[in-house]
LOZAMAR-781752 format. One line per field, with one value per residue (C-alpha): residue number from 1; residue in three letters; x, y, z. Coordinates in nm, 3 decimals. Each point is the difference from the previous one (the first is absolute). Layout:
BEGIN
num = NUM ...
residuo = ALA ...
X = X ...
Y = Y ...
Z = Z ...
END
This chain:
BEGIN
num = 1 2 3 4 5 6 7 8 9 10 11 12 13 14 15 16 17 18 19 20 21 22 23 24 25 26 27 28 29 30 31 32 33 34 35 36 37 38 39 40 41 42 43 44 45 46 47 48 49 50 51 52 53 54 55 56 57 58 59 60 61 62 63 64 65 66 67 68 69 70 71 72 73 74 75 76 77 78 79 80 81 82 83 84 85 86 87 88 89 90 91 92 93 94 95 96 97 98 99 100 101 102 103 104 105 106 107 108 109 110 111 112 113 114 115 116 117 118 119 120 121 122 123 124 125 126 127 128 129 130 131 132 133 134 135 136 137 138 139 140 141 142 143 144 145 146 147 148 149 150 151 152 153 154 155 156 157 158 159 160 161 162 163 164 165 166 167 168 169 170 171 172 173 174 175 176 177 178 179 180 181 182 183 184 185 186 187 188 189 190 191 192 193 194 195 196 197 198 199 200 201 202 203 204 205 206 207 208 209 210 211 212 213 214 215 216 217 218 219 220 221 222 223 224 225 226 227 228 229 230 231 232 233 234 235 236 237 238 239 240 241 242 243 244 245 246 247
residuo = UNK UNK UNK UNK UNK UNK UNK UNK UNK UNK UNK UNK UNK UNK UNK UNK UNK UNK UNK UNK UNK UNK UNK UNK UNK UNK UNK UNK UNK UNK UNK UNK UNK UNK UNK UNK UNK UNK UNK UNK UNK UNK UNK UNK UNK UNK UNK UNK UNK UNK UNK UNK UNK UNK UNK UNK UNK UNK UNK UNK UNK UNK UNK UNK UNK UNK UNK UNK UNK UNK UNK UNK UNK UNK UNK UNK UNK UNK UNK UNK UNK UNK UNK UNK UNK UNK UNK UNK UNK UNK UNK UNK UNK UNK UNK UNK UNK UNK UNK UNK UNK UNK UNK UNK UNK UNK UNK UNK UNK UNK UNK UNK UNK UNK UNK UNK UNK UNK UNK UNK UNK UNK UNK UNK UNK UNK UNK UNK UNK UNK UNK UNK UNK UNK UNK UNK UNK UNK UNK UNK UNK UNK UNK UNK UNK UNK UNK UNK UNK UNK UNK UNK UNK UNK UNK UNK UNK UNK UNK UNK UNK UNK UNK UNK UNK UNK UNK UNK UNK UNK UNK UNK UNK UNK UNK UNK UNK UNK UNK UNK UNK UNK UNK UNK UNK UNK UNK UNK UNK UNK UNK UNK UNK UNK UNK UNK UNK UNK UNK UNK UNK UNK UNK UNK UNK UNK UNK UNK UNK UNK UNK UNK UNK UNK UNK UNK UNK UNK UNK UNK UNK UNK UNK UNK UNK UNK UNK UNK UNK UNK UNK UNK UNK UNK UNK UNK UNK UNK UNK UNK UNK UNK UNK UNK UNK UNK UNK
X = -0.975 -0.205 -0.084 -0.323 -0.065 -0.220 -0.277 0.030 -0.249 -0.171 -0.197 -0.206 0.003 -0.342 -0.112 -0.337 -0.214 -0.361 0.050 -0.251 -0.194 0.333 0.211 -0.215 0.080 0.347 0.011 -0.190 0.192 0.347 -0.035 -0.086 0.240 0.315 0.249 0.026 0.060 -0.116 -0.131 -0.193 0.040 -0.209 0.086 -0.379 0.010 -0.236 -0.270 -0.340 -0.175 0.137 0.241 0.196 -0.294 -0.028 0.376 -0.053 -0.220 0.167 0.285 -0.240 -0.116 0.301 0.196 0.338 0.000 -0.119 0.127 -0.072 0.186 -0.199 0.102 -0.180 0.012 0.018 0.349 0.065 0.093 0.395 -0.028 -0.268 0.295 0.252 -0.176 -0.161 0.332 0.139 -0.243 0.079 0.347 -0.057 -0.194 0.213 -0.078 0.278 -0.191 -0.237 -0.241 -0.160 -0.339 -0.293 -0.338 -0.200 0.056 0.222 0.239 0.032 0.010 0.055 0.371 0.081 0.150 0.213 0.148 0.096 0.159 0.192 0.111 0.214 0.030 0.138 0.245 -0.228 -0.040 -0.389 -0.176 -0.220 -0.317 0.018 -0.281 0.248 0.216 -0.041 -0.295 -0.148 -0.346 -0.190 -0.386 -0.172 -0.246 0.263 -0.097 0.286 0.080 0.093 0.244 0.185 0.025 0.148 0.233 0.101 0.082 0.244 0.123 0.080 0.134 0.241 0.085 0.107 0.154 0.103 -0.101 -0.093 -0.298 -0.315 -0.263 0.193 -0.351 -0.123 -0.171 0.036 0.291 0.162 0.318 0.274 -0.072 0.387 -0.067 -0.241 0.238 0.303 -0.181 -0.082 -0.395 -0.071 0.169 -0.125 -0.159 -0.215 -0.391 -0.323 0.119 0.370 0.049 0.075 0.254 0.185 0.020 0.118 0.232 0.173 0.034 0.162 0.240 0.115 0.026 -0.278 -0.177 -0.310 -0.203 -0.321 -0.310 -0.268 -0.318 -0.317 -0.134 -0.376 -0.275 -0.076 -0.349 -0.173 0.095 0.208 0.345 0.238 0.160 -0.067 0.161 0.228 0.112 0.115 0.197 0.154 0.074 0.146 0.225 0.157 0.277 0.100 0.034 0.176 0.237 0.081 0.078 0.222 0.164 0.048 0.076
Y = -6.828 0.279 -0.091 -0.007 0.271 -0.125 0.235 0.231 -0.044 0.389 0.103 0.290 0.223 0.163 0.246 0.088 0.231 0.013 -0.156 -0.350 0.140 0.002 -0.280 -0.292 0.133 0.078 -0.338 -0.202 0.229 -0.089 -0.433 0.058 -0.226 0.198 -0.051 -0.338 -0.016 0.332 0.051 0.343 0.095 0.246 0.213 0.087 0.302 -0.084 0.146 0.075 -0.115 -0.282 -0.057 -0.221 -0.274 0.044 -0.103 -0.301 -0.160 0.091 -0.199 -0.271 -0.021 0.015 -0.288 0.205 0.234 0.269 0.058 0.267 0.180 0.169 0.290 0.154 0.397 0.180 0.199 0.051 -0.089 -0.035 -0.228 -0.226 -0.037 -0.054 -0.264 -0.189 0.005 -0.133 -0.268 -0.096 -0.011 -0.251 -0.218 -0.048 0.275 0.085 0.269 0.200 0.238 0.299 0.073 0.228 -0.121 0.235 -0.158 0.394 -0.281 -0.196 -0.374 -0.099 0.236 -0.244 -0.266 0.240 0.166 -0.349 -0.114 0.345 -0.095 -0.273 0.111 0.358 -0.099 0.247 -0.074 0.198 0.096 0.302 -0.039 0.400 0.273 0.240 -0.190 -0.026 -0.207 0.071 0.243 0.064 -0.060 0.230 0.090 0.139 0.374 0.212 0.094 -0.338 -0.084 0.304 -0.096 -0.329 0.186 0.221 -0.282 -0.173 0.345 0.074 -0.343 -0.036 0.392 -0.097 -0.359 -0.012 -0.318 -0.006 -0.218 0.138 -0.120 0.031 0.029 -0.350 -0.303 -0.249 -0.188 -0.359 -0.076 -0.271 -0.144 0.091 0.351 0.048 -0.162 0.226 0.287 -0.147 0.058 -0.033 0.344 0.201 0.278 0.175 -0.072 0.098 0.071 0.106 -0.352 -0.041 0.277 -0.137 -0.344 0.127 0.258 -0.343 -0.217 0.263 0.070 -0.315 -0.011 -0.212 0.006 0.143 -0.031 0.164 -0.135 0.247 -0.076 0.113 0.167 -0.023 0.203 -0.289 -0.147 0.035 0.080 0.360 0.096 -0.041 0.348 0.214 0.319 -0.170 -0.257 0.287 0.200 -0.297 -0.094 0.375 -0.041 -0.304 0.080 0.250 -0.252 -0.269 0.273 0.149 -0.357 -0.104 0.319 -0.069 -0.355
Z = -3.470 0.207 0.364 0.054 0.364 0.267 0.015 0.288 0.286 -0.015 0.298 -0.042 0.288 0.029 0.327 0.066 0.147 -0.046 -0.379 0.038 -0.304 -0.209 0.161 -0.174 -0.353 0.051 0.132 -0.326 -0.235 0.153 -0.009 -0.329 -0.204 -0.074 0.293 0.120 0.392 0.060 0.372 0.127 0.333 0.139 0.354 0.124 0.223 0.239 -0.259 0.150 -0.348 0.029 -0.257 0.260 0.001 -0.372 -0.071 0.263 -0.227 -0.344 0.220 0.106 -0.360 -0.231 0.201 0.109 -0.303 0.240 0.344 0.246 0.251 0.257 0.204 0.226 -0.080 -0.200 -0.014 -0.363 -0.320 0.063 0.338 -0.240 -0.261 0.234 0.151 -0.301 -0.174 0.292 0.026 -0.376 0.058 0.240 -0.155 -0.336 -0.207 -0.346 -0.081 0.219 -0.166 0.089 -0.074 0.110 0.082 -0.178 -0.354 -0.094 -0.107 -0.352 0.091 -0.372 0.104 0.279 -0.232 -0.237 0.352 0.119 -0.358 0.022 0.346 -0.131 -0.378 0.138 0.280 0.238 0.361 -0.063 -0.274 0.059 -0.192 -0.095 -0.125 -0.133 -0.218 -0.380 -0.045 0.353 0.095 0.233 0.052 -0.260 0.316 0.219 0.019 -0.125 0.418 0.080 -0.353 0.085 0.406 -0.174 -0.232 0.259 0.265 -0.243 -0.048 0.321 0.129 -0.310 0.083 0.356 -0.052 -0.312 -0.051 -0.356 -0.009 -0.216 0.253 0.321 0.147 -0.096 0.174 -0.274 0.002 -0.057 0.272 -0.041 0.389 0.005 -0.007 0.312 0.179 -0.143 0.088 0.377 -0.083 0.402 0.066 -0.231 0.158 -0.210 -0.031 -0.232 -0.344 0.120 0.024 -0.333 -0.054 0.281 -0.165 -0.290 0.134 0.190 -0.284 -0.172 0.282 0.018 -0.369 -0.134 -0.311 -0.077 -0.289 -0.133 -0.195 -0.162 0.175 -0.063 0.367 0.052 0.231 0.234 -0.026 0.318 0.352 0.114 -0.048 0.277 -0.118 0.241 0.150 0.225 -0.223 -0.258 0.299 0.069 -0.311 -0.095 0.308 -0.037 -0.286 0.224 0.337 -0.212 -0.109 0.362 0.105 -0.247 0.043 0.384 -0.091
END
């Protein structure tokens, strides 16, 4: 006879900055039946629209399926990971999601990346727009696809680390893994954040799997891409490399 598994308590780690037009939706579409004990979490950057007072009474409203972290600056997207993962740790999580704000990610994906969790033997499953099956927004201009192309190509170039969509800020972790990987330390921040995750899990040979995803333009608000992020972001292969190498 097949044992029946407990259903894994998922908390979806959100941040947000500036994102209390979008936060609402992501918020309905996500307690939509699907995943049952699914929490959201969402790390409020001190935003000056507001966001932070918006999530307070999604919280308030949706009796514990929503909790909010609060910080009180703004000091990018890595230090809101590390801390909202942190946070979900704490509190019980088995599987701890990442998600943006700006609805740029499939919910309907979030339940096939947590099945593949557990179906796959994979400490994360990256939900990924250059796999077979995955695209990106038909509205991207041509400029930004090939930034994305070339990012993947250049991180994979440098680490080696065989992932399609090293770049990506979708993703399903086994709470084991965060805590394998020593989440706290990790120094990168902004987008970098992510290749540094995965470049750790794979050092200390975990498994990563990837989903096709379909990527969408986000619906309202400004991207968080700016000049800085993308120097950051080109440098960081190259810092994780030098330390390992000193290591």
């Amino acid at each position: 006879m097949a044992v029946e598994r407990t259903p894994p308590r998922i908390v979806v780690v959100v941040p947000t900055y500036d994102e209390r037009t979008n936060l609402p939706v992501l918020v309905g579409m996500l307690m939509d039946p699907g995943l049952p004990d699914l929490r959201v979490l969402v790390v409020d950057d001190n935003s000056p629209d507001g966001t932070g007072e918006v999530a307070d009474g999604l919280a308030a409203r949706t009796g514990g399926v929503v909790g909010v972290l609060h910080r009180t600056e703004k000091d990018g997207l890595g230090r809101a990971y590390v801390a909202g993962i942190s946070r979900a740790l704490a509190e019980g999580a088995d599987v701890v999601v990442q998600m943006d704000a700006d609805l740029s990610h499939p919910v309907s994906r979030v339940p096939v990346m947590v099945d593949a969790l557990f179906a796959e033997d994979a400490a994360v499953v990256i939900g990924s727009r250059h796999v077979a099956g995955g695209s990106l927004a038909t509205e991207w201009p041509w400029h930004r696809k090939a930034l994305s192309a070339w990012a993947n190509f250049h991180v994979n170039a440098i680490l080696r680390l065989r992932v399609k969509d090293a770049t990506a800020g979708f993703k399903a972790w086994r709470a084991s893994a965060p805590n394998a990987i020593d989440v706290p330390s990790v120094r990168s921040n902004g987008y970098s954040f992510q290749v540094e995750m995965n470049y750790r899990a794979l050092r200390r040979g975990l498994r990563i799997v990837e989903v096709p995803i379909r990527f969408e333009e986000r619906v309202s608000g400004e991207s968080k891409l700016g000049l800085r992020v993308q120097i950051e972001s080109a440098l960081a292969p190259w810092k994780l490399l030098i330390g390992r190498n000193r290591g």
